[in-house]
Wavefront OBJ file of the C-alpha trace (Angstrom):
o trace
v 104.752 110.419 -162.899
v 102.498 108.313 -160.032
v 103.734 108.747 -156.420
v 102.741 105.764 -154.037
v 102.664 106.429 -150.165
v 102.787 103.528 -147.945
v 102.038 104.592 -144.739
v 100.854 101.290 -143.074
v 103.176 101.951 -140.400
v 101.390 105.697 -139.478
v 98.349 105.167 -136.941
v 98.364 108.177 -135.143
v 100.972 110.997 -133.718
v 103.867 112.627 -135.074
v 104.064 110.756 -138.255
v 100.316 111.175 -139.336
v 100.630 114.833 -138.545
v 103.919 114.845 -141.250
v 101.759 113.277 -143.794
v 98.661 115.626 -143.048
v 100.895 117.969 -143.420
v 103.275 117.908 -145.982
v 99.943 116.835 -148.481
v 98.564 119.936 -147.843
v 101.309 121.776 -148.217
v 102.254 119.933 -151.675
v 102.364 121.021 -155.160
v 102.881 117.786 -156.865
v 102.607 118.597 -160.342
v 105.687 121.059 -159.727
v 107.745 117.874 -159.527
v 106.172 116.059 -162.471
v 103.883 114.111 -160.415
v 100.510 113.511 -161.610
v 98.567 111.704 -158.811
v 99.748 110.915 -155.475
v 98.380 107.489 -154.294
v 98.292 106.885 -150.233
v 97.734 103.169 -148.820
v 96.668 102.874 -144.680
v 94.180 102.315 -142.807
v 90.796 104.291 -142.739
v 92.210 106.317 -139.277
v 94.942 107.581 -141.504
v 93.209 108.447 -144.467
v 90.326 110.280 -142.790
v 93.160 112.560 -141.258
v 94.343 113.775 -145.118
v 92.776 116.636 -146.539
v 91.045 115.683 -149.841
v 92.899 116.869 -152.859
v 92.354 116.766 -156.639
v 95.050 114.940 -157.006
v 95.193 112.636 -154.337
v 93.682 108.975 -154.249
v 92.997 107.221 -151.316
v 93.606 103.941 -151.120
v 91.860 102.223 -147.744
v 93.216 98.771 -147.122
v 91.426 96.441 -144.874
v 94.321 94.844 -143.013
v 95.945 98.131 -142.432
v 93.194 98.360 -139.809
v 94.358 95.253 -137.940
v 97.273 94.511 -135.400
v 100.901 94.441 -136.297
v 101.167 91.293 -138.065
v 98.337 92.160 -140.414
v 100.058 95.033 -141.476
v 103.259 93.265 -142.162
v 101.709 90.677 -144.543
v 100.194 93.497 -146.029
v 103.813 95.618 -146.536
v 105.615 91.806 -147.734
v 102.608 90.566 -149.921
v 100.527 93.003 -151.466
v 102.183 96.502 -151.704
v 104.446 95.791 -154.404
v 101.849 94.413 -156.502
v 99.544 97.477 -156.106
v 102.157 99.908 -156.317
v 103.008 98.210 -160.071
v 99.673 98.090 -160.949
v 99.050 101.898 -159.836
v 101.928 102.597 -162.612
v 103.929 104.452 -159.819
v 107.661 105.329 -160.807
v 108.302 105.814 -157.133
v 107.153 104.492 -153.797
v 107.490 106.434 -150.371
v 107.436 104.587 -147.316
v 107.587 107.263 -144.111
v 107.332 104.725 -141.973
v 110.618 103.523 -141.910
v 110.209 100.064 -143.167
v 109.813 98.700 -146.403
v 107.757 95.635 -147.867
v 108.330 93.755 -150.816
v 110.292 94.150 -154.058
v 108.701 97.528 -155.224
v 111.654 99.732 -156.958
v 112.494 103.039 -156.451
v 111.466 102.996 -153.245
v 112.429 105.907 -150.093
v 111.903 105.745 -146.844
v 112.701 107.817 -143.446
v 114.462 107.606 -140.788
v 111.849 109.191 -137.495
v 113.265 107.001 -134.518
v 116.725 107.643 -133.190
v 116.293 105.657 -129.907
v 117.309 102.049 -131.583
v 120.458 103.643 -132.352
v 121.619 105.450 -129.330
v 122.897 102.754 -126.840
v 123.901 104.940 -124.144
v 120.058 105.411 -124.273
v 119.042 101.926 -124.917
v 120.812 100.936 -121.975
v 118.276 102.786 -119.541
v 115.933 100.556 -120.328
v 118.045 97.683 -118.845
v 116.902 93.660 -119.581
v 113.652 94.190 -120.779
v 110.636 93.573 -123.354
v 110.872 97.509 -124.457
v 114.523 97.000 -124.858
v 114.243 94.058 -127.112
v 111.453 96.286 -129.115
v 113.804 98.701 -130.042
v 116.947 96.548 -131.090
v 113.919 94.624 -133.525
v 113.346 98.365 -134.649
v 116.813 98.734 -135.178
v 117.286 95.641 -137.655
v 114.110 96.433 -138.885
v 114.902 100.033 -139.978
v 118.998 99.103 -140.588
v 117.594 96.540 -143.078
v 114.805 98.962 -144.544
v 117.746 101.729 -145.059
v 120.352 99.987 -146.907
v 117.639 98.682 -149.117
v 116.077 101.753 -150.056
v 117.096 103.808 -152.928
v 117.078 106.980 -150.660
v 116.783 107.542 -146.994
v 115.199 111.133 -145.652
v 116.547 112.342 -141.968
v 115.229 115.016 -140.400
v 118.620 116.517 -138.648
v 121.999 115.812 -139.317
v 122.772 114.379 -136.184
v 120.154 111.621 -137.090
v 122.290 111.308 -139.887
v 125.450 111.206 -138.500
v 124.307 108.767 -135.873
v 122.855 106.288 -138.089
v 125.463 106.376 -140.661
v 127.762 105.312 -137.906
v 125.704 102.337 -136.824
v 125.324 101.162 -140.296
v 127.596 98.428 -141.766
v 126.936 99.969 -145.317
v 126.871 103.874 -146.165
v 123.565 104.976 -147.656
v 124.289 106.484 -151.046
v 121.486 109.096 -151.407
v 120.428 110.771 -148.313
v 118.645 114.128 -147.659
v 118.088 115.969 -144.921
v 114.733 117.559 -144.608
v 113.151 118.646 -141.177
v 109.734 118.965 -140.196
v 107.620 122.321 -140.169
v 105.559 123.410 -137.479
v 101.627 124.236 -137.398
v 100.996 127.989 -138.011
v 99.029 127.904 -134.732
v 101.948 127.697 -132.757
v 103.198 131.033 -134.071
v 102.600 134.166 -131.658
v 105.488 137.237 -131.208
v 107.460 136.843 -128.927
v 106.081 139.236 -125.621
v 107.827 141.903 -123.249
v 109.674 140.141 -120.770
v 109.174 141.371 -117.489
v 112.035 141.495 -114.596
v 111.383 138.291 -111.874
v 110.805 141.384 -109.148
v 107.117 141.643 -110.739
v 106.452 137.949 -109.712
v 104.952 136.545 -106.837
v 103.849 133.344 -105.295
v 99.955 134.621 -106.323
v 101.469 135.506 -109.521
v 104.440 132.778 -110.101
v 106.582 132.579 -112.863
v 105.617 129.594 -115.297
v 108.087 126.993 -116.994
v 106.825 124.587 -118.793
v 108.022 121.510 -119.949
v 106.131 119.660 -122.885
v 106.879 115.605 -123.556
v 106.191 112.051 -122.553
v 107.518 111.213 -119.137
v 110.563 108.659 -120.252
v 113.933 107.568 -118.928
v 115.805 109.822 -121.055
v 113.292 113.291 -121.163
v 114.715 113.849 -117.175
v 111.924 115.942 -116.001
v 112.889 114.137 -112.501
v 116.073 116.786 -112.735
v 114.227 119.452 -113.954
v 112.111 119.096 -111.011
v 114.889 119.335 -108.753
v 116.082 122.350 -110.565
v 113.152 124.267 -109.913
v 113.083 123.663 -106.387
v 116.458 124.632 -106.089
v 115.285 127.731 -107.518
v 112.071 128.224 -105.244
v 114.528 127.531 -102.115
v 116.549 130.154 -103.471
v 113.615 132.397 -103.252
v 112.175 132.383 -107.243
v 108.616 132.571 -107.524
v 108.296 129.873 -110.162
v 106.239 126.697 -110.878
v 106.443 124.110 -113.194
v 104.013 122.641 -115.647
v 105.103 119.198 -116.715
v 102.909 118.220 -119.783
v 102.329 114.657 -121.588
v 101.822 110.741 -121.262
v 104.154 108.422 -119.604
v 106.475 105.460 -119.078
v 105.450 103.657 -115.918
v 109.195 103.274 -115.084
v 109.940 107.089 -115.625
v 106.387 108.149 -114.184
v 107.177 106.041 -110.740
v 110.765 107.887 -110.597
v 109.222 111.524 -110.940
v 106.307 110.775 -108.494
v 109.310 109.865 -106.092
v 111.196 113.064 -106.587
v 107.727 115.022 -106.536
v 106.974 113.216 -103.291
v 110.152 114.419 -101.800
v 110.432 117.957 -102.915
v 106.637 119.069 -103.551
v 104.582 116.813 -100.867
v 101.994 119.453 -101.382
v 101.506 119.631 -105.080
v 103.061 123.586 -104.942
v 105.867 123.337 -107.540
v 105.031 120.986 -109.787
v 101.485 120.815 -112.034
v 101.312 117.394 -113.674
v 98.697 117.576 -116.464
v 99.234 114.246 -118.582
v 98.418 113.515 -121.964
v 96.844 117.011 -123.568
v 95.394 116.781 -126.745
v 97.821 117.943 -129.396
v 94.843 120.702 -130.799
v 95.118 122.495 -127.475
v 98.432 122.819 -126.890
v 99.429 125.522 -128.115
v 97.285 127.281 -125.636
v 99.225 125.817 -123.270
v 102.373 127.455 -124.282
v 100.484 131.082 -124.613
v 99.954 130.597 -121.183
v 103.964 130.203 -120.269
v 106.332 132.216 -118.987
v 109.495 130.081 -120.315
v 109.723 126.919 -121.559
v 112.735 123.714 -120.604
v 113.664 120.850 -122.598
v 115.370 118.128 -121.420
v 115.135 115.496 -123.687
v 118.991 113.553 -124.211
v 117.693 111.511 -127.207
v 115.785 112.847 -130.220
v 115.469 112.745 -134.383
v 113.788 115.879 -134.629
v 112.867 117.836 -131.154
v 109.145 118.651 -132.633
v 108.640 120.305 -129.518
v 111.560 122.167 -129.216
v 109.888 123.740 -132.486
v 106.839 124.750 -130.460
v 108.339 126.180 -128.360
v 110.519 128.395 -130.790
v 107.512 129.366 -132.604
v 105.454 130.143 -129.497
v 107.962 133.252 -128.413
v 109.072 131.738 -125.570
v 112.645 131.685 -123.793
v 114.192 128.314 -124.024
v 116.263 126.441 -121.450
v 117.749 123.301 -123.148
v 119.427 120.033 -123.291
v 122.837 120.559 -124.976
v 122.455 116.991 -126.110
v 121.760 115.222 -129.748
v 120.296 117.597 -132.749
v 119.456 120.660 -130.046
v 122.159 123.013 -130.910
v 121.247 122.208 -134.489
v 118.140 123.150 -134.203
v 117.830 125.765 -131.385
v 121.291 127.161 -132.587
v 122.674 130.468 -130.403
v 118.969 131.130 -129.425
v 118.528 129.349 -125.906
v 120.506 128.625 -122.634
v 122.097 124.990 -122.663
v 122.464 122.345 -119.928
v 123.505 118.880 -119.604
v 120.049 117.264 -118.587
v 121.229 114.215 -116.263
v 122.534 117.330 -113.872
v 119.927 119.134 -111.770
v 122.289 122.316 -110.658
v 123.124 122.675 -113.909
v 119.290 122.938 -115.447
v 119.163 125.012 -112.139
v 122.024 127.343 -113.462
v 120.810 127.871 -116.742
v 116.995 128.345 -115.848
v 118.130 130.937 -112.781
v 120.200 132.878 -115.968
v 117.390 133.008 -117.922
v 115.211 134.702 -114.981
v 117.616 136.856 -113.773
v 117.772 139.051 -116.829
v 114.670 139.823 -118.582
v 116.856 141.350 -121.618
v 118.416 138.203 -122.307
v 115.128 136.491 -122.087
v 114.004 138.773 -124.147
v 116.595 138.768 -126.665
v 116.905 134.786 -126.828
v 113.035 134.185 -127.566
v 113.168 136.732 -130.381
v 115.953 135.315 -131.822
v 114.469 131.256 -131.574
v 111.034 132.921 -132.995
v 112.916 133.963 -135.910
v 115.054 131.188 -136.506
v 111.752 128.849 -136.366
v 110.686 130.625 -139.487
v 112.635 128.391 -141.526
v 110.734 125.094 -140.196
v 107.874 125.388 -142.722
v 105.551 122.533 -143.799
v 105.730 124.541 -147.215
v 109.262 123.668 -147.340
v 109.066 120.343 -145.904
v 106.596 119.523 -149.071
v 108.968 120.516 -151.574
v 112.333 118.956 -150.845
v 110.677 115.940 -150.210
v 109.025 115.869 -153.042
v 112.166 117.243 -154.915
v 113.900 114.427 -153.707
v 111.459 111.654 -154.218
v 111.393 112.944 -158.559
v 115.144 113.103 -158.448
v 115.113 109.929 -157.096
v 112.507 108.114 -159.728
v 114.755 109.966 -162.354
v 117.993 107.935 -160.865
v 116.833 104.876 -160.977
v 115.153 105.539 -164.455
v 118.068 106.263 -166.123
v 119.761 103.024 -163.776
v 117.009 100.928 -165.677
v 117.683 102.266 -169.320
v 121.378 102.202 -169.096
v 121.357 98.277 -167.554
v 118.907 97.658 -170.788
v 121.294 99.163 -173.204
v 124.563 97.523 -172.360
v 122.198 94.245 -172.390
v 121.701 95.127 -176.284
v 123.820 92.948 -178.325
v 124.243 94.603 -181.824
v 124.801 90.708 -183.827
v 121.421 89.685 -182.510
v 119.643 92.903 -181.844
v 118.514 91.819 -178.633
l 1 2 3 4 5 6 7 8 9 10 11 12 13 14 15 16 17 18 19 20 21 22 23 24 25 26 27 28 29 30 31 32 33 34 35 36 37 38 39 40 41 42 43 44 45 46 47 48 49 50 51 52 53 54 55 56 57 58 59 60 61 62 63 64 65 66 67 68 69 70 71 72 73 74 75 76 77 78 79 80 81 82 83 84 85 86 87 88 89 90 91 92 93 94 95 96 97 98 99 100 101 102 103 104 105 106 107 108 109 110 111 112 113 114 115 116 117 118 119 120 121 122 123 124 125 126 127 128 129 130 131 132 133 134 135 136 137 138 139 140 141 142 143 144 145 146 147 148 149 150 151 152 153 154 155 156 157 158 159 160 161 162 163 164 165 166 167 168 169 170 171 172 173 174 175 176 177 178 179 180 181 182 183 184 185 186 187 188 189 190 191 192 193 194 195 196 197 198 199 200 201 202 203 204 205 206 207 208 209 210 211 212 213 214 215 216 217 218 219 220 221 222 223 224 225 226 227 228 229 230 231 232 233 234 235 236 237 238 239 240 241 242 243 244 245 246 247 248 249 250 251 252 253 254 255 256 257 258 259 260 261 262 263 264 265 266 267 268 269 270 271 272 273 274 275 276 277 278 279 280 281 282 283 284 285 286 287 288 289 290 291 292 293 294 295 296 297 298 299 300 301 302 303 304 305 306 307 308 309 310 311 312 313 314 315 316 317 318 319 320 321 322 323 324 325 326 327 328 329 330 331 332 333 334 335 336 337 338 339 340 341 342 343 344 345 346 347 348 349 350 351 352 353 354 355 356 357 358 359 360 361 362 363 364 365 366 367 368 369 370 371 372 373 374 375 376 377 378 379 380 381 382 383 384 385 386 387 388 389 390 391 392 393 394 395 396 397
């Protein structure tokens, strides 16, 4: 069999990474699949290890704007993907162009779909962005002849919004890099701290209206007024909406720039020096697919404060301290549990460390490849059986 990979839609970030990732991790010929052809832009490709297996396919428009990109999904994929002889098309993206059949796609934003969510956002141009993304993806998944989710509270939530159940679904996480991966340490009692020597959260994401590092702000200077030697490392781009609310809270509660360490964007290749360096690690996030980060922080060794919202629990499971992250005392009141017992701390980062071992890229490869033969096979056997009950035995055709 011929696999095609549209991944107009990946430019850069999280879903680039899956594809890097999951190629080099593959074994396609373990799933009957002879060569794996990938369409994008030249960005994209130059990200994918080369393989023998593996053509790469640069397209020209695919390293244009937007609507470039969607001519070249509604016009031009199909016809390639046919003349590539692929029995199956996989479009990570999320959206699908043309008529090509079997074709699977993913599900890797949740945001459209949450409107408690949406609804921070208020009357505006980002709003209307994501309800397009919703019809867009809503539209791609009840056309596609299997969705992939990456939790099952992705699942669960989409399902619900959908006028029309999916019929073949799969559920098949991300991995994480083997970088991240370092033993968990000896935990040392908060008595050995010191404002020279402070204890270190961290807190890795884009500042947005529903990551909350505005409460987890004010949690940690409840705990410094409380007497904690502790600072906080907030760590990645931003919203200008959710930047100007945590400068505000900063402003109030840090005037000085003591607590809180701001550090922006840092590249993705050094972060997981950035977690070596922590002491403990928060996440607040109330909206996610698949909390990457929350991975990262698993596989770093760390102790994990967390959001008891959306697919946490399902991913962190009994291995971190839960909080409801629109409520600073409570972040407060898990985060001061954590640092008040050095055994538990202990205890819960071994215990995330090993349940992280599970999230493999290895893994990730081979249901999704799995899934992607199983589905060619489907709708091969769809075809043959729609051809014979055509046959008419008087006419012989």
């Amino acid at each position: 069999m011929r696999l095609g990979i549209d991944a107009a839609n990946l430019r850069a970030g999280g879903g680039v990474t899956h594809l890097a990732e999951i190629l080099r991790a593959a074994q396609p010929q373990a799933h009957g699949f002879a060569q794996v052809i990938v369409w994008a832009g030249r960005e994209t490709l130059a990200q994918l290890d080369e393989q023998s297996w593996l053509l790469k396919a640069p397209q020209a428009l695919l390293n244009k704007a937007l609507p470039y990109r969607v001519f070249w999904q509604r016009f031009r994929l199909a016809a390639l993907a046919r003349a590539a002889g692929c029995d199956v098309l996989f479009a990570p993206g999320g959206s699908i162009g043309g008529d090509f059949r079997p074709v699977v796609t993913m599900s890797r934003n949740l945001l459209p779909f949450e409107w408690p969510e949406l609804r921070r956002y208020g009357v505006s141009w980002l709003t209307l962005k994501w309800l397009l993304l919703r019809a867009v993806q809503a539209r791609a998944f009840q056309r596609a002849d299997g969705v992939i989710f990456l939790t099952r509270h992705a699942r669960n939530v989409v399902m619900q919004a959908l006028p029309v159940a999916i019929e073949r679904t799969a559920i098949i996480p991300h991995g994480i890099a083997g970088r991240f991966l370092r033993r968990p340490r000896a935990q040392a009692p908060m008595e050995q701290y010191s404002g020279t020597r402070p204890f270190r959260i961290l807190y890795v994401s884009i500042v947005d209206l529903y990551k909350h590092q505005w409460h987890v702000v004010e949690a940690v200077d409840m705990l410094r007024a409380a007497g904690m030697p502790v600072v906080l490392e907030l760590i990645g781009g931003a919203y200008s909406r959710a930047l100007k609310r945590l400068n505000k809270v900063r402003a109030r509660v840090d005037p000085h720039g003591q607590l809180v360490q701001y550090a922006g964007r840092v590249p993705y290749r050094e972060l997981h020096a950035r977690y070596g360096a922590a002491d403990l690690c928060v996440f607040a996030s109330s909206c996610e697919n698949m909390p990457n980060i929350l991975l990262e922080a698993m596989a770093s060794g760390l102790p994990i404060a967390c959001s008891n919202r959306g697919p946490m629990p399902e991913v962190l499971g009994d291995a971190g301290v839960y909080f409801d992250p629109e409520d600073a005392r409570d972040i407060a009141r898990a985060l001061r549990e954590l640092l008040d017992s050095a055994e538990l701390r202990a205890r819960l980062a071994q215990a995330a460390f090993q349940r992280v071992q599970i999230y493999s890229w290895s893994r990730c490869a081979d249901e999704t490849l799995s899934f992607l033969a199983a589905t060619a096979a489907v709708r091969g056997r769809d075809v043959a059986a729609r051809r014979s009950a055509a046959f008419s035995p008087e006419t012989g055709r």
